[in-house]
C-alpha positions as CSV (number, residue, x, y, z in Angstrom):
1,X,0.0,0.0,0.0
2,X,1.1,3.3,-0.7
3,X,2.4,5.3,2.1
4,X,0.2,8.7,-0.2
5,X,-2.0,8.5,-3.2
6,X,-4.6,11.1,-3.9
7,X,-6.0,12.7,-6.6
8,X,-7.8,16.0,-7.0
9,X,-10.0,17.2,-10.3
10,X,-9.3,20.8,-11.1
11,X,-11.6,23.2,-13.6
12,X,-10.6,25.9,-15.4
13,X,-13.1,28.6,-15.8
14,X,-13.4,31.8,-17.2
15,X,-13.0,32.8,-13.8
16,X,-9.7,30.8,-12.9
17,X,-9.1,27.6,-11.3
18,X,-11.9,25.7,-9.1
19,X,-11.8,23.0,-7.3
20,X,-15.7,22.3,-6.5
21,X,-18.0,20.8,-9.3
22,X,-18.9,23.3,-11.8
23,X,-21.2,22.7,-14.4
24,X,-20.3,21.7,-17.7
25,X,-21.6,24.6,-19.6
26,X,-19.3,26.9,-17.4
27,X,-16.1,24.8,-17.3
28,X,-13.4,25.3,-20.5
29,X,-11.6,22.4,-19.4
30,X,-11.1,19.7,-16.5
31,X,-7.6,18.6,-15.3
32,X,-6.6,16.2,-12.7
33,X,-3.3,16.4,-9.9
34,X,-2.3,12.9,-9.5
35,X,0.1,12.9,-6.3
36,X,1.8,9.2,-5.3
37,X,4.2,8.4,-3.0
38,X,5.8,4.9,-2.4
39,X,7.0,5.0,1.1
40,X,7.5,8.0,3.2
41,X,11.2,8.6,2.1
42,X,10.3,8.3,-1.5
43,X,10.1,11.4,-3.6
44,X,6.6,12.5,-4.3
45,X,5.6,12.1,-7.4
46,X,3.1,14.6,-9.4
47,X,1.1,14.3,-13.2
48,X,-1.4,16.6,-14.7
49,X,-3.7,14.9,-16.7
50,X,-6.1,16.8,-18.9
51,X,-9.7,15.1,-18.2
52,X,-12.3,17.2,-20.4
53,X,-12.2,20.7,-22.5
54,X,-15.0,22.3,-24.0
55,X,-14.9,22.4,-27.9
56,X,-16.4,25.6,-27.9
57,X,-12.9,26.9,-27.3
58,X,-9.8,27.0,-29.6
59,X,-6.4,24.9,-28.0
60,X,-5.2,28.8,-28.4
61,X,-7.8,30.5,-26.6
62,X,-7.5,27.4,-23.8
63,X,-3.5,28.4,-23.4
64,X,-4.3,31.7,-23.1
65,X,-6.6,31.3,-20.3
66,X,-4.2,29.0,-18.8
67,X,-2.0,31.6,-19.4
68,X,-4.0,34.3,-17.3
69,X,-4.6,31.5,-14.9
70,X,-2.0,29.4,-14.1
71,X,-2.7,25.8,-12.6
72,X,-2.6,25.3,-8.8
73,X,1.1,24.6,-7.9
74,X,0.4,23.3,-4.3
75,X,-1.9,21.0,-3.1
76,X,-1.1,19.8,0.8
């Protein structure tokens, strides 16, 4: 068993980053933090993993929002 192993979805909104559910028709795109760590003197290990984006947006338009809005860095 894994000493930590967590993962949290994120959604990027015309408003920045969210954490709670947001509907759909207000979310641009979904991403999920991935953190996993073997044993407690392991180094922690991190992926983002885009989930879901809205098609109603341009890949340019999504980076930059990301740009404005840069993903969560932190998560304790």
């Amino acid at each position: 068993m894994a000493y930590k192993s967590k993962e949290v979805a994120f959604h990027l909104t015309p408003a920045g980053w969210s954490t709670v559910d947001v509907p759909a028709t207000f979310r641009v795109e979904s991403w999920r933090l991935s953190v996993y760590q073997e044993t407690c003197w392991s180094k922690e290990q991190r992926a983002w993993s885009r989930i879901w984006h809205s098609s109603a947006w341009s890949e340019a338009e999504l980076e930059s929002l990301r740009q404005s809005f840069p993903p969560p860095a932190n998560l304790n």
